[in-house]
N, C-alpha and C positions, 0 to 999 in steps of 0.2 A: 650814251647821253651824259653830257656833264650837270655835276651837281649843280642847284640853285646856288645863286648867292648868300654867304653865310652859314649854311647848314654842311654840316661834317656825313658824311655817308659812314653807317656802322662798320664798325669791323668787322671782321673776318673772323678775327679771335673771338670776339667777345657771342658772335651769334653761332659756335664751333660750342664754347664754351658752354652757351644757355640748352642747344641741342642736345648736349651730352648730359648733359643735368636731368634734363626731363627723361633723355634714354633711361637712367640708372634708376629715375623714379618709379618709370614704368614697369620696369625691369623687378626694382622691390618691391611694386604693389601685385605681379605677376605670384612672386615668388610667394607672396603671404597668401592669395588665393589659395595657388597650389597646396600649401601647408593646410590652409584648413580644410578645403576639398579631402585632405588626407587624412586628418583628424578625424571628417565626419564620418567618412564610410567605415575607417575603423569601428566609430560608436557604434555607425549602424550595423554591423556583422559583430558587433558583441551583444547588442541589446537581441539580433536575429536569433542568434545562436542559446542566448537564456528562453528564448518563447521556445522554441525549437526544443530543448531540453525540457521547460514547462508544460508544454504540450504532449510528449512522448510518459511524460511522469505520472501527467491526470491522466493521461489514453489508459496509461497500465493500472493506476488504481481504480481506475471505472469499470474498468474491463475485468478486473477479476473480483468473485466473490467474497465480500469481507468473512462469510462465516469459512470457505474455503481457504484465505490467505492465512484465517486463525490457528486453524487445525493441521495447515500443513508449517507454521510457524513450532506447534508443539515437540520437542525434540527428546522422546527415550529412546533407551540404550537400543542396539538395533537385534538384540534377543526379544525383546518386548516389542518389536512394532512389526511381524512379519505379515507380509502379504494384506495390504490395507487396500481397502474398500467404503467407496463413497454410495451415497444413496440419499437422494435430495428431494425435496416436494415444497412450492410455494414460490413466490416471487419475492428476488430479492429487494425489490419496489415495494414490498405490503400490498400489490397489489391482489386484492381477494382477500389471500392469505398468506405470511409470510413465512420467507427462506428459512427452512429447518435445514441442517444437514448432519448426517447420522455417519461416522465412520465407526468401522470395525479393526479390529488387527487382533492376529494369533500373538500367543507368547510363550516361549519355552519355562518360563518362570510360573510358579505357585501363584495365587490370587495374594497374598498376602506381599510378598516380594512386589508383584508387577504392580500392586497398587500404589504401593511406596515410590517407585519409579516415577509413573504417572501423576504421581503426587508433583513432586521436586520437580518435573518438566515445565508441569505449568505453572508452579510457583515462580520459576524462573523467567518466567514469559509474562508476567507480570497479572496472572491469573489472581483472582481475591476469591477465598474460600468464603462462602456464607454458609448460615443453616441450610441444614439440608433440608427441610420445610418450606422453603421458599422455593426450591426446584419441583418443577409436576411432577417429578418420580416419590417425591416424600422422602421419608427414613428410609425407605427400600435402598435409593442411590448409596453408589460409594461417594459419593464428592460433588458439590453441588459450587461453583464458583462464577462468578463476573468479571466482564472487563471491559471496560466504554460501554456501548449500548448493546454486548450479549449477553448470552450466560451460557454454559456447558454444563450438563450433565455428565458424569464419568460411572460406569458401571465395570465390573471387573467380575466375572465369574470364571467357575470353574469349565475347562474345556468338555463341550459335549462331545460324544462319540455315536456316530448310528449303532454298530458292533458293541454288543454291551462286553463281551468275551476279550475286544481289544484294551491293551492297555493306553488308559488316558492320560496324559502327560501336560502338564500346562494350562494356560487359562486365555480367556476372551474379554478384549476390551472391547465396551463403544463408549464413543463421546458422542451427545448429542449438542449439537450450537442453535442457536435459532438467536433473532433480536430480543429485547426484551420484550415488543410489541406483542411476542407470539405467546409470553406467557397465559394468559388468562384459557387461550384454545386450549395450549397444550395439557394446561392441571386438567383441563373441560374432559378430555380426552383420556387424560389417566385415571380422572375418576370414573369415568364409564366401563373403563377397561376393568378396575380393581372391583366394578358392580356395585359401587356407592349411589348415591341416592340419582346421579344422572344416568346411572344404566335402565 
């Protein structure tokens, strides 16, 4: 078909030219897509990977017992902590009544020695000694301490023997943890024990 009269038919060049233009445009709005598509999933498998870690972190402190994670946090010498024993009563909820828990451990050391140990372990663990009136055991305790919402009882005695004939060697610790919610029961209870006016 021949052109109208007057009117120039486009070039070839110039509508080559305008095509490639728009290619390259396409081309860089392609490419910036892709880039941020690439940005985002990064974000999102780092921000995944922080819940993922937040979530594994509350799982384990939920999961284990705070007066449990206390007492196994306490670190003496490993002559003073042999053969430990747990023994627990109450809900770590306050539900009822709350989580006491009572460990034992033998020790080849003197009461005097192994208390000074016991002593320094939990000072280090960031234990606060108080009177010992303020713990249900009274003056009887060796060590009456707090920290956040417990308190620990420390008692250290001389090692019992069934065999009065065997020789006795060393001593027995227990720590007792409970919240401080549990104080009021437990004085309740040691005064009953001791035959004071609640017995």
């Amino acid at each position: 078909m021949e052109p109208l009269p007057g009117r120039t038919p486009p070039a070839p060049a110039r509508r080559s030219e305008r095509g490639g233009k728009r290619l390259r445009q396409q081309l860089a709005n392609s490419g910036s897509r892709i880039e941020q598509i690439r940005h985002l999933t990064v974000a999102v498998l780092a921000v995944g990977g922080m819940l993922v870690g937040l979530m594994l972190w509350g799982g384990r402190s939920l999961s284990i017992d705070p007066t449990r994670r206390a007492l196994d946090e306490v670190s003496p010498p490993a002559w003073a902590a042999h053969d430990p024993g747990d023994d627990t009563y109450g809900s770590r909820w306050c539900l009822d009544e709350c989580r006491v828990r009572v460990r034992t451990w033998n020790s080849e050391g003197k009461v005097e020695e192994t208390g000074v140990e016991y002593w320094e372990a939990l000072m280090r663990d960031r234990w606060v000694p108080v009177e010992r009136t303020r713990c249900p055991g009274g003056d009887a305790v060796d060590g009456c301490f707090t920290r956040d919402e417990l308190f620990l009882e420390l008692w250290v005695v001389p090692k019992s023997c069934e065999d009065r004939f065997e020789l006795c060697t060393g001593s027995e610790v227990t720590a007792i943890v409970a919240s401080q919610a549990a104080w009021p029961r437990l004085a309740e209870e040691a005064e009953e024990a001791s035959g004071g006016p609640g017995g």
